[in-house]
ROSE-4610 file (N, C-alpha, C; in Angstrom, 1 decimal, always signed):
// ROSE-4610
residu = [X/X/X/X/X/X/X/X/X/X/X/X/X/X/X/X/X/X/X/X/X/X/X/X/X/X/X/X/X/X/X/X/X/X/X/X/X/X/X/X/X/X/X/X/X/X/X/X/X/X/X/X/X/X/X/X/X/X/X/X/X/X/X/X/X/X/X/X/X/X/X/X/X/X/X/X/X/X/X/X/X/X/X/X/X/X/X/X/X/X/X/X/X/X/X/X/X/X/X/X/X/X/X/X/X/X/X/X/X/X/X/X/X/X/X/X/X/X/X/X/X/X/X/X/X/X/X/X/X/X/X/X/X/X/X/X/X/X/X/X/X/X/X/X/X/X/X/X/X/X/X/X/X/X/X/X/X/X/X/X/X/X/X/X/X/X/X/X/X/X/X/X/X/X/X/X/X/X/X/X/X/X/X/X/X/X/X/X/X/X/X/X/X/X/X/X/X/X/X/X/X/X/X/X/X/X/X/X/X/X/X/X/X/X/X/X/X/X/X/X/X/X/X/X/X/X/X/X/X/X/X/X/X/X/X/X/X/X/X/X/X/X/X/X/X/X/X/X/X/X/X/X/X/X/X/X/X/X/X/X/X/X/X/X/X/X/X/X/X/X/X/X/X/X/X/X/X/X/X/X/X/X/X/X/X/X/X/X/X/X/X/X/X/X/X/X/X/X/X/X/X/X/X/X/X/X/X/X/X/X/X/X/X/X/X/X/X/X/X/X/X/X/X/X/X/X/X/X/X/X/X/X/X/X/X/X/X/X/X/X/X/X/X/X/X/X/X/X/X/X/X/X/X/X/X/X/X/X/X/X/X/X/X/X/X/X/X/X/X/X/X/X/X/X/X/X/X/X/X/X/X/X/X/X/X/X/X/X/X/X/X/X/X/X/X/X/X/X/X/X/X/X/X/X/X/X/X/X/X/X/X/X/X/X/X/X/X/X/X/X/X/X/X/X/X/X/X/X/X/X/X/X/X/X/X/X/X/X/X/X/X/X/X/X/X/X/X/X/X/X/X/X/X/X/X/X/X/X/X/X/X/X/X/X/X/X/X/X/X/X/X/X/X/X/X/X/X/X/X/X/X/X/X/X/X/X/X/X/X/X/X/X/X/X/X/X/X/X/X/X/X/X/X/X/X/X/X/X/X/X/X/X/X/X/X/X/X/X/X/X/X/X/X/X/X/X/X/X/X/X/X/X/X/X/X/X/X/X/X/X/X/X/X/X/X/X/X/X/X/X/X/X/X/X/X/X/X/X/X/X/X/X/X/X/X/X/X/X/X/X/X/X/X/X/X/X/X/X/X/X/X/X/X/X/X/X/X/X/X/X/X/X/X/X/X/X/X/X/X/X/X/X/X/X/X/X/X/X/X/X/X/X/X/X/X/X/X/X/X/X/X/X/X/X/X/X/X/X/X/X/X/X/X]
num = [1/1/1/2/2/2/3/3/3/4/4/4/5/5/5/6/6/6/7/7/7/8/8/8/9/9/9/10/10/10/11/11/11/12/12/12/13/13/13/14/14/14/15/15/15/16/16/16/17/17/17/18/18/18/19/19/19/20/20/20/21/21/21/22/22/22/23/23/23/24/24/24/25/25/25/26/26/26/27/27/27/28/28/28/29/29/29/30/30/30/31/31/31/32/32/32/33/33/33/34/34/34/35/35/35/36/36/36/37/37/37/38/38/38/39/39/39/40/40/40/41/41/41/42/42/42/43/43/43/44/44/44/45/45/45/46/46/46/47/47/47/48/48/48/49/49/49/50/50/50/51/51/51/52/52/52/53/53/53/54/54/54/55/55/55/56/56/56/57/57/57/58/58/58/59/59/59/60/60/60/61/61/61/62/62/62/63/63/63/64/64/64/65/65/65/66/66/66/67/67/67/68/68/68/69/69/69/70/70/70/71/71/71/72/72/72/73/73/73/74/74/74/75/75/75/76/76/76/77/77/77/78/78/78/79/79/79/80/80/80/81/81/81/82/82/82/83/83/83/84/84/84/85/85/85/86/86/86/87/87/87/88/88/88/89/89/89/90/90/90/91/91/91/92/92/92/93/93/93/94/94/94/95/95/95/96/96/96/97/97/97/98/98/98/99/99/99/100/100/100/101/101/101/102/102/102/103/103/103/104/104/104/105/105/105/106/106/106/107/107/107/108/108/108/109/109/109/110/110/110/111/111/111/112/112/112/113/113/113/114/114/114/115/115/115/116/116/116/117/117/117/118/118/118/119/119/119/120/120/120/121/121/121/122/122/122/123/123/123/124/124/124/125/125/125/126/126/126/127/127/127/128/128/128/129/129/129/130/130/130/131/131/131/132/132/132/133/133/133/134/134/134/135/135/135/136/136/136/137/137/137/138/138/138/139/139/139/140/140/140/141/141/141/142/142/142/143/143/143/144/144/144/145/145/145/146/146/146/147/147/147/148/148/148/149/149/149/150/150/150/151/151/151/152/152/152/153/153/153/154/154/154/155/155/155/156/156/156/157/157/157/158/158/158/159/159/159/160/160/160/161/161/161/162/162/162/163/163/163/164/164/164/165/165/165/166/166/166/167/167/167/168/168/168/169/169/169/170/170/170/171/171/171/172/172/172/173/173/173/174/174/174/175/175/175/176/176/176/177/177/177/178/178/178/179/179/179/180/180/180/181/181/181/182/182/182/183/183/183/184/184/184/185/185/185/186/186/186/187/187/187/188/188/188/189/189/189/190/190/190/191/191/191/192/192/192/193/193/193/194/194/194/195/195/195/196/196/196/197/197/197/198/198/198/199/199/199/200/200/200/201/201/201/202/202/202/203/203/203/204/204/204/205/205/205/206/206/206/207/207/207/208/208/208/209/209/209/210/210/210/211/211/211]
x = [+50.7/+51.1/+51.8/+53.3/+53.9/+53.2/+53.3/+52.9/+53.8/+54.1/+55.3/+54.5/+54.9/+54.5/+54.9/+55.0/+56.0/+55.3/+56.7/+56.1/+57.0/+56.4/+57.2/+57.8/+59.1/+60.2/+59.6/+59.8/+59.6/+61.2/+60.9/+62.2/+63.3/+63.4/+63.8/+64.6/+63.6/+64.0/+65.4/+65.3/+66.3/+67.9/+67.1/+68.6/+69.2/+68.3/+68.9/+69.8/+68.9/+70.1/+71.3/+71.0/+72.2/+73.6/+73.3/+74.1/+74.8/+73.6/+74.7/+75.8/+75.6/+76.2/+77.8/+77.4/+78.4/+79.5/+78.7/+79.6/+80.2/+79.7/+80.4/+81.4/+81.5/+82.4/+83.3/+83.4/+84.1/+85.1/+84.4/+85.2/+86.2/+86.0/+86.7/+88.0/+87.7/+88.5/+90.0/+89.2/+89.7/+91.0/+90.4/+90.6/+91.8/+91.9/+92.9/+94.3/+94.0/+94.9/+95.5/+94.9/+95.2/+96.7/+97.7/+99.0/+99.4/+99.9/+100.2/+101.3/+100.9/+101.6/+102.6/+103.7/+104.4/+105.6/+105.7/+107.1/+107.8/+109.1/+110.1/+110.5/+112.3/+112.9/+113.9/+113.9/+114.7/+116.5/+117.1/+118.4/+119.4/+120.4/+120.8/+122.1/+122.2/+123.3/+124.4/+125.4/+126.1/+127.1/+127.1/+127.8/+128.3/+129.4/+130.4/+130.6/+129.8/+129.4/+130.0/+131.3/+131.9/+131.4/+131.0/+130.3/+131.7/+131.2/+132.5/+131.4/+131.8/+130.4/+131.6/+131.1/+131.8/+130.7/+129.7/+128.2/+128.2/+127.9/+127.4/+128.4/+128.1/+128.9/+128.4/+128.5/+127.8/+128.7/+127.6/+128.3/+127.8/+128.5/+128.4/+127.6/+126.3/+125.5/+124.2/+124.4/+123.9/+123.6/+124.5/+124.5/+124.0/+124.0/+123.7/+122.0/+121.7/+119.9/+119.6/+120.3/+119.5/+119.7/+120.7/+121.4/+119.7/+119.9/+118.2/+117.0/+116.9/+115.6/+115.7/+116.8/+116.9/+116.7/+117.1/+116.9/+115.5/+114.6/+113.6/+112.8/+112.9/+112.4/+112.0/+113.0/+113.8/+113.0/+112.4/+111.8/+112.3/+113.6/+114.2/+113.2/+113.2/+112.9/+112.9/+111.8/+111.6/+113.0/+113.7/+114.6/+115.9/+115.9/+117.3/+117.9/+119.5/+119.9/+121.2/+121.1/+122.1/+123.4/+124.7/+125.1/+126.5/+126.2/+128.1/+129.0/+129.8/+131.0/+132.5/+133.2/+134.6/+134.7/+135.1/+134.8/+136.1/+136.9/+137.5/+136.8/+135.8/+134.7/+133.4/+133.5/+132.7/+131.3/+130.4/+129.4/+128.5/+127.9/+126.7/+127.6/+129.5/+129.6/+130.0/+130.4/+130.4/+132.0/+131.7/+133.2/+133.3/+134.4/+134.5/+134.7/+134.9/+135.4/+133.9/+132.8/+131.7/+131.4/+131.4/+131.3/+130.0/+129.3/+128.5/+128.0/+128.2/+127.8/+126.4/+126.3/+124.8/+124.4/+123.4/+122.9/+121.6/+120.9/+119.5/+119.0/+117.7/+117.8/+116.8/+116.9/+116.0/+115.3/+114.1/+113.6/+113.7/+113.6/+114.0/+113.2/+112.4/+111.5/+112.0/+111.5/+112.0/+112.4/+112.0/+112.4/+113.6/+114.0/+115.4/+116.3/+116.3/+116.9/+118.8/+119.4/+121.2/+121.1/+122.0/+121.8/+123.1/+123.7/+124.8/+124.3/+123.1/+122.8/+122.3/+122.3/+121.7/+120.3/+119.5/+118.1/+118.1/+117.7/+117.4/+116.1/+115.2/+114.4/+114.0/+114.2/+114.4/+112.6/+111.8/+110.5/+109.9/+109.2/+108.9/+107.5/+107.9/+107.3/+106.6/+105.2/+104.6/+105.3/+105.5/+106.0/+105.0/+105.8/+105.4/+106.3/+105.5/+106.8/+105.5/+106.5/+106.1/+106.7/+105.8/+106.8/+107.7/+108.5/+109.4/+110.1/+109.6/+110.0/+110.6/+111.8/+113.3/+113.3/+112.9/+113.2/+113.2/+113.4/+113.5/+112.2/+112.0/+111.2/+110.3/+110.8/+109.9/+111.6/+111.4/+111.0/+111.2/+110.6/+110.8/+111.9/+113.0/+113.9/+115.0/+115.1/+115.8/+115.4/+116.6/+116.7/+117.5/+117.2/+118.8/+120.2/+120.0/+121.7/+121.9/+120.9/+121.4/+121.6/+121.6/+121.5/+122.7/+124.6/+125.1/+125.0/+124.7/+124.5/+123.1/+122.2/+121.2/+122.1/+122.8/+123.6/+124.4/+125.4/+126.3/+125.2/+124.1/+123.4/+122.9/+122.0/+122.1/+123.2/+124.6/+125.8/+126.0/+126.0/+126.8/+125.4/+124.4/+123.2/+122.6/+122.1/+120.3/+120.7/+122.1/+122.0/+121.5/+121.6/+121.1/+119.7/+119.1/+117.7/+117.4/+116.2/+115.8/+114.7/+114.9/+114.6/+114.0/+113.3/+113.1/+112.4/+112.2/+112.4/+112.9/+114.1/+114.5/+114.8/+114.7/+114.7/+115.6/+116.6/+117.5/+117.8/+117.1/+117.0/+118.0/+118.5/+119.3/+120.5/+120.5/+121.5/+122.0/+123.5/+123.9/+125.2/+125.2/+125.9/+127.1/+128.7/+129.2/+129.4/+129.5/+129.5/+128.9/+127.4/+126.4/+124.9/+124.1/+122.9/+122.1/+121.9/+121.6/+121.9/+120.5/+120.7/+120.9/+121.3/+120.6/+119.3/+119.1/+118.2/+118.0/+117.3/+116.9/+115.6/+116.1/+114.7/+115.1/+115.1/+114.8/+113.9/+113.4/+112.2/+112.6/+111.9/+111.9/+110.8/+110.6/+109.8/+110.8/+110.2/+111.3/+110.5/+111.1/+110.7/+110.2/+109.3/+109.5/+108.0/+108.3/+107.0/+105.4/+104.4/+103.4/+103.3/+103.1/+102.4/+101.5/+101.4/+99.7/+99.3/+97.9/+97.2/+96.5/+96.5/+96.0/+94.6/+94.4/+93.7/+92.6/+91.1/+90.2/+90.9/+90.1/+89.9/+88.8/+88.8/+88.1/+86.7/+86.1/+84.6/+84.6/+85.0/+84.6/+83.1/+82.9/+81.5/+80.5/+79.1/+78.3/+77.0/+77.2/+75.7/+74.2/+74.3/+73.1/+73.1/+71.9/+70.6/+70.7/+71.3/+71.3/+70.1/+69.6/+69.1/+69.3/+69.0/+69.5/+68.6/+69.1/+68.4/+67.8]
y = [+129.3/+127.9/+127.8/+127.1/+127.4/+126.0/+125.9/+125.2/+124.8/+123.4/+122.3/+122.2/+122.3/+121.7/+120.7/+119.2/+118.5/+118.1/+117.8/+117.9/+116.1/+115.5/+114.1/+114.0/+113.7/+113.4/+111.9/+112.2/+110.8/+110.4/+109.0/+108.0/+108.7/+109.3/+109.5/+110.8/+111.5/+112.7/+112.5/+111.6/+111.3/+110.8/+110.3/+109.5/+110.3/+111.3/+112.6/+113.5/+113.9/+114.6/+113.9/+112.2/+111.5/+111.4/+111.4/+111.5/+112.9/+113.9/+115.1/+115.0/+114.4/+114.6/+114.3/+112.8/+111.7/+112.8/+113.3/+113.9/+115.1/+116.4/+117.1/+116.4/+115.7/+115.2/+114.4/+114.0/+113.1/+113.9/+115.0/+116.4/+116.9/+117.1/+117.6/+116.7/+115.0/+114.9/+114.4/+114.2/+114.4/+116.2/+117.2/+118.4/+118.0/+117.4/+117.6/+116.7/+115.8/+114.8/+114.6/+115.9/+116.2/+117.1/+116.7/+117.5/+117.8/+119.1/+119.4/+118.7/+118.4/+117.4/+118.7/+118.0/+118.5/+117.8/+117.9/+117.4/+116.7/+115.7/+115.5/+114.2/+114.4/+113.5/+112.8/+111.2/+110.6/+111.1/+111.1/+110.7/+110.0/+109.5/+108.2/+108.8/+108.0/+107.9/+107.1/+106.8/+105.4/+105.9/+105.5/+105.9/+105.1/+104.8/+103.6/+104.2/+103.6/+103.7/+103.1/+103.7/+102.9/+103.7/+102.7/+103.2/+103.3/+104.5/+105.2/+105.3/+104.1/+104.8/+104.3/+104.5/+104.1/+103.0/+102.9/+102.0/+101.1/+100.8/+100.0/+98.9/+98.2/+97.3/+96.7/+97.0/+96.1/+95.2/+94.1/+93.0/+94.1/+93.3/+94.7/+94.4/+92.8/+92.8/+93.0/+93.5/+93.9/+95.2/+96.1/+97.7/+97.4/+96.9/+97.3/+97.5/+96.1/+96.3/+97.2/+97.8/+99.1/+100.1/+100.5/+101.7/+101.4/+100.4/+99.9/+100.7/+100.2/+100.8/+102.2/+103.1/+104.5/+105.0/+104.3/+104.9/+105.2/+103.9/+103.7/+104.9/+104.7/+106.0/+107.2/+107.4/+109.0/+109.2/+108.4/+108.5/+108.3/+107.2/+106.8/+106.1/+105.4/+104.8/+103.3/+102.7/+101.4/+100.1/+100.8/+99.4/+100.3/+100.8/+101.1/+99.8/+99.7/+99.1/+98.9/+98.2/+98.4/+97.0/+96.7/+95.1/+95.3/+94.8/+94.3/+95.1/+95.3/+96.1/+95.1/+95.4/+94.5/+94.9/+93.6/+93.4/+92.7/+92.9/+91.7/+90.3/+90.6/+89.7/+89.0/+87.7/+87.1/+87.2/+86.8/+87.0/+87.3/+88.1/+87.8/+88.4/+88.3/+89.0/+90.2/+91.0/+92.4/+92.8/+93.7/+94.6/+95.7/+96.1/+97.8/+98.6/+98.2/+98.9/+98.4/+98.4/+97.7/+98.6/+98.1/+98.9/+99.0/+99.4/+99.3/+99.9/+99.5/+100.1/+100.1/+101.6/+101.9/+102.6/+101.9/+102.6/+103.0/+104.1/+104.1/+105.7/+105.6/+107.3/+107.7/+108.8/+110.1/+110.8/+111.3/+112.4/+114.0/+114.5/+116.0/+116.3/+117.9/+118.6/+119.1/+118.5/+118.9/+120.3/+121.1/+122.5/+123.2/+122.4/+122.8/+121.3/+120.9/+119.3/+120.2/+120.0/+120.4/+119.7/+120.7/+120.2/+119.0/+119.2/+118.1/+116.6/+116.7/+115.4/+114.6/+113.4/+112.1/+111.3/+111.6/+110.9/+109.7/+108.5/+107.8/+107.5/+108.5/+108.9/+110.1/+110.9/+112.2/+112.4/+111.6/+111.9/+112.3/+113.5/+113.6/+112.8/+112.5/+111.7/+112.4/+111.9/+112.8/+112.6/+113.9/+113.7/+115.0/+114.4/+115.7/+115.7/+116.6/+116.6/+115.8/+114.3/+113.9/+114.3/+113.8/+114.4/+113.0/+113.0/+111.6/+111.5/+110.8/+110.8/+109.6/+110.0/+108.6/+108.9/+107.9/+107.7/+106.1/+106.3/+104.8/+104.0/+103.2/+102.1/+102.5/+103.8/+104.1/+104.7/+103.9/+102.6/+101.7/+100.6/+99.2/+99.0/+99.1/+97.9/+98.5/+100.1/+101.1/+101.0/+100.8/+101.3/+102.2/+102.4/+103.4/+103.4/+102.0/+101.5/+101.8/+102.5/+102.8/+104.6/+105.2/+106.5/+107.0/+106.9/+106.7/+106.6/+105.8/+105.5/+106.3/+106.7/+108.0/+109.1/+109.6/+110.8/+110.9/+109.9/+109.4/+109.8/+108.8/+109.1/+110.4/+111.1/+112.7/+113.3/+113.2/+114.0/+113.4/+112.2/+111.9/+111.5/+111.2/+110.8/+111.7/+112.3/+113.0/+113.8/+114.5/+115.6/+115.7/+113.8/+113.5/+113.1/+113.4/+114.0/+115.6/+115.6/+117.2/+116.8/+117.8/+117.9/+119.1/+119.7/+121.1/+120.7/+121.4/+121.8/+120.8/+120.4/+119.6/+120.2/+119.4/+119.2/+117.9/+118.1/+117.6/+117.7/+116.6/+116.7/+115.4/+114.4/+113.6/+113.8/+113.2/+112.9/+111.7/+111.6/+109.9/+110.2/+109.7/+109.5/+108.3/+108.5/+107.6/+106.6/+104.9/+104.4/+103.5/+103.6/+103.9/+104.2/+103.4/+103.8/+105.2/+105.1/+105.5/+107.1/+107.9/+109.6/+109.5/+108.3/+108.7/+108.8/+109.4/+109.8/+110.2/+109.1/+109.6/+110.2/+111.5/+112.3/+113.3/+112.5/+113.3/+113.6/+114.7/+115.1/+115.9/+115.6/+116.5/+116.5/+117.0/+116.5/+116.2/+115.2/+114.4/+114.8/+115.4/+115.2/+114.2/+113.1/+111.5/+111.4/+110.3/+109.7/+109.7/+110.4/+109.9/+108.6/+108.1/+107.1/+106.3/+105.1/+104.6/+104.6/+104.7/+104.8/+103.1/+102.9/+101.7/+101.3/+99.5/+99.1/+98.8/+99.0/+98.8/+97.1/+96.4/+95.4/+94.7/+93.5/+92.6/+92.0/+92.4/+92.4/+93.4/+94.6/+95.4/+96.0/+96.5/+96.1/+97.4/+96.5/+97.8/+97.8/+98.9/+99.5/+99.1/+98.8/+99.2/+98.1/+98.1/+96.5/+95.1/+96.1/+94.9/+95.6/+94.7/+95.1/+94.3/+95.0/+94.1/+93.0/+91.9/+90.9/+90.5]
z = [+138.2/+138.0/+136.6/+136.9/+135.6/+134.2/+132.8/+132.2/+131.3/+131.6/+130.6/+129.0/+128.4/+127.1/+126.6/+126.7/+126.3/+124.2/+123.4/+122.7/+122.4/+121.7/+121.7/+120.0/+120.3/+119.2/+118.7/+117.3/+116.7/+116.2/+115.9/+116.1/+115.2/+114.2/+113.4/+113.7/+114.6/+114.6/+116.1/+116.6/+117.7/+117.1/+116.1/+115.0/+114.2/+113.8/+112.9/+114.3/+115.3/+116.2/+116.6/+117.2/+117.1/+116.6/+114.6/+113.5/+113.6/+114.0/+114.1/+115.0/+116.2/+117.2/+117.0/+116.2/+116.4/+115.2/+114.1/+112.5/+113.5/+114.0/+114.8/+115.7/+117.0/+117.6/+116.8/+115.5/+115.0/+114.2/+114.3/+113.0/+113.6/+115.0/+115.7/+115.8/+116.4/+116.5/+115.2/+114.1/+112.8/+112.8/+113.1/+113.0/+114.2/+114.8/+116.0/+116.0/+115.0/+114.9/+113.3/+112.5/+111.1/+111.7/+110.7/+110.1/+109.0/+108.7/+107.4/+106.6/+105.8/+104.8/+103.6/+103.6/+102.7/+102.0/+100.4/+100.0/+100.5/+100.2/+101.0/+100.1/+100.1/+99.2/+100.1/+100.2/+100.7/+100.7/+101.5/+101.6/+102.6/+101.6/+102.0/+103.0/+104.4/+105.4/+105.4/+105.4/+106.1/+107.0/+108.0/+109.1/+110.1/+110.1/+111.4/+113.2/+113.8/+114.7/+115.8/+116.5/+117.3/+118.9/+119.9/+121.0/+122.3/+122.7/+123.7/+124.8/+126.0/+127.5/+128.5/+130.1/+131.0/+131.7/+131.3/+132.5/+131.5/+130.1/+129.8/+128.8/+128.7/+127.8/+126.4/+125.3/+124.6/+123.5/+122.9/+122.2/+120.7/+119.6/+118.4/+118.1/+117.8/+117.2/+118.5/+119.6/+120.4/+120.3/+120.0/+119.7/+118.1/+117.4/+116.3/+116.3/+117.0/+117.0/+117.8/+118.8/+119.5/+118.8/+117.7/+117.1/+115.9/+115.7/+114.8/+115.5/+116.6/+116.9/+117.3/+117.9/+117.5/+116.2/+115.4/+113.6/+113.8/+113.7/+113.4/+114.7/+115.6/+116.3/+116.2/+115.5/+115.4/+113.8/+113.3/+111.3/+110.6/+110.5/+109.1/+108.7/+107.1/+106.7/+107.2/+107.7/+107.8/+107.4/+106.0/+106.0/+106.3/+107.4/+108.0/+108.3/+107.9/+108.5/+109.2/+110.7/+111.3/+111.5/+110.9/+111.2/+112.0/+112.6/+113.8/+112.5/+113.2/+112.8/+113.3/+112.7/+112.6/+114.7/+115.2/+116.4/+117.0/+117.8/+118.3/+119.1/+119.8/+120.1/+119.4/+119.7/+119.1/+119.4/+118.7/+118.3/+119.7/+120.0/+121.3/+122.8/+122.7/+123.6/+123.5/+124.8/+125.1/+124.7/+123.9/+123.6/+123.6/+124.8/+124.9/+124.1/+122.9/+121.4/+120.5/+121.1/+119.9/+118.9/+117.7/+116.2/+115.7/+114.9/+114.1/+113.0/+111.8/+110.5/+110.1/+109.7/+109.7/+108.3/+107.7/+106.2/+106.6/+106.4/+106.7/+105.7/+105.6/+105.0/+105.6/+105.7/+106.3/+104.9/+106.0/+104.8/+104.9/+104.0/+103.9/+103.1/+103.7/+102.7/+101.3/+100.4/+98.7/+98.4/+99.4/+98.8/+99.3/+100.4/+101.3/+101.0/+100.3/+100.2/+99.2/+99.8/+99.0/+97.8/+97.2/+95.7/+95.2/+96.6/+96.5/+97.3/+98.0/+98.6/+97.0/+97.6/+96.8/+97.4/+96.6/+97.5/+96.5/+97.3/+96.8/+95.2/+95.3/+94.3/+94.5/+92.8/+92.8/+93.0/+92.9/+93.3/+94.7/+94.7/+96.1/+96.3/+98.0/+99.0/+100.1/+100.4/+101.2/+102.6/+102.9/+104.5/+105.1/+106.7/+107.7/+109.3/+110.0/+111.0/+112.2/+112.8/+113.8/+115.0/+115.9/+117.8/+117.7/+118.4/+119.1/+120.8/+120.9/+122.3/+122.5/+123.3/+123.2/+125.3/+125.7/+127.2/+127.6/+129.0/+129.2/+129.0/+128.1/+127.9/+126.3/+125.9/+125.1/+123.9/+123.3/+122.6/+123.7/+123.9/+124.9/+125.0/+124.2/+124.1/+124.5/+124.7/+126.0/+127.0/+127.7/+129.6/+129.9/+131.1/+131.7/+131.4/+131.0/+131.0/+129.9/+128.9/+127.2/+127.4/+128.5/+128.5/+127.5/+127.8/+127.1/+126.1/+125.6/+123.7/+123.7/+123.8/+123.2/+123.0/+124.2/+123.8/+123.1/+122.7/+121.9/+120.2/+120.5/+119.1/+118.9/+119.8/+119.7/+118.9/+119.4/+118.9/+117.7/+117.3/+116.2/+114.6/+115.3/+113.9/+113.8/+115.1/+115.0/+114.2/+113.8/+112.9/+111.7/+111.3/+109.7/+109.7/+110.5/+110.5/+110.3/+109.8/+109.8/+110.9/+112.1/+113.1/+113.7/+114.6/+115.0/+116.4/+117.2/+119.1/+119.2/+119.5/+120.2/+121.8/+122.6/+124.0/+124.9/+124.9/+125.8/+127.1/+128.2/+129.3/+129.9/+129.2/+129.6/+130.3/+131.3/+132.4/+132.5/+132.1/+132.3/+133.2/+134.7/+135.2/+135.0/+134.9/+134.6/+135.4/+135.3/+135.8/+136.8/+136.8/+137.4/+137.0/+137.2/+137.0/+137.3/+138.9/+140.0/+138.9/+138.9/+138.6/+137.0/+136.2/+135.1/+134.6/+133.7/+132.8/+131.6/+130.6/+129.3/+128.9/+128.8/+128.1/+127.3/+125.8/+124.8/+123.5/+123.7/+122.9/+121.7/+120.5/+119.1/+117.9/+116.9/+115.8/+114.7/+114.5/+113.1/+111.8/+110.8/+109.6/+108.6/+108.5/+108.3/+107.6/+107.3/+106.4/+107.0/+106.7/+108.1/+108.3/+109.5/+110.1/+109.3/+109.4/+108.9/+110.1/+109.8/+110.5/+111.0/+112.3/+112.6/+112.5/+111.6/+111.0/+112.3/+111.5/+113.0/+113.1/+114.6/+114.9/+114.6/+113.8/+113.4/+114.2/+113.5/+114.9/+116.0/+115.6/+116.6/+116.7/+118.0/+118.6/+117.9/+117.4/+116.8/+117.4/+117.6/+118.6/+117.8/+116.6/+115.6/+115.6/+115.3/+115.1/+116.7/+118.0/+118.9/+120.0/+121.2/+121.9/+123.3/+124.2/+125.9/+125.7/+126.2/+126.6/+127.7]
């Protein structure tokens, strides 16, 4: 006849294995979502941006805020900026010739930075390398109908990023929605992220009980 021994845990001792549990699993996920941090000195872009498509049409201060949220995508610095460009159309409508003038800066690791670039402060800035992913809806404010202008911005900006695996899967059929596709993938060299602030009254297990 086989014999159980049971031996009984006191309260403390359930809370101490608890606390392990929670410090291990929390380590890990700390360990998984850690990047290596390195160097990196701003520099400055400006670049006149006239958009060449056959599908889409845009107004200049129309292209200018998407040419915005590409910057910002892709790891410029937060006060990129993008404004209408000398236009034959007025404000808000569509011009086949739409312009846009762009200042924004990127970051570059301090140890490979040209000795002929100009950073905005000779001080280095902690950076690292993020992933970026540019498709339809991600950023939101892209659709299909911007396929065009991503590859346009691929060829003519992404270069003033420091970049590595890039992956170009985009397909833009002219004239026509129908069979395009934007998918492009890379890691941008850029400032880390903050990290998002908890939520105000979020929920705590300790000191409640069922009712």
């Amino acid at each position: 006849m086989e014999h159980v021994v049971r031996i009984p845990l006191k309260p403390g001792s359930i809370a101490a294995a608890g606390s392990i549990c929670a410090l291990l699993a929390s380590g890990a996920t700390f360990a998984d979502d850690s990047a290596p941090h390195s160097a990196g000195v701003w520099q400055k872009h400006e670049y006149s941006f006239q958009f060449m498509g056959f599908t889409s049409t845009y107004s200049c201060d129309g292209l200018a805020d998407k040419l915005k949220t590409l910057l910002i995508a892709s790891g410029a610095r937060p006060d990129a900026n993008a404004r209408a460009g000398a236009c034959a159309s007025e404000f808000g409508r569509p011009d086949r010739l739409a312009r846009a003038d762009l200042t924004f800066y990127t970051l570059a690791p301090a140890d490979s930075a040209s000795a002929g670039s100009s950073p905005s402060d000779s001080k280095p800035v902690d950076g690292t390398w993020i992933p970026v992913v540019i498709a339809s809806n991600r950023p939101r404010e892209l659709g299909t109908g911007d396929c065009e202008l991503v590859e346009q911005f691929r060829s003519n900006v992404l270069g003033m990023f420091t970049t590595r695996s890039v992956e170009n899967r985009t397909t833009c059929v002219p004239h026509q929605l129908s069979g395009s596709t934007i998918d492009l993938k890379f890691e941008s060299f850029a400032a880390p992220p903050k990290a998002p602030r908890p939520k105000h009254g979020a929920n705590n297990s300790e000191g409640t009980s069922a009712s």
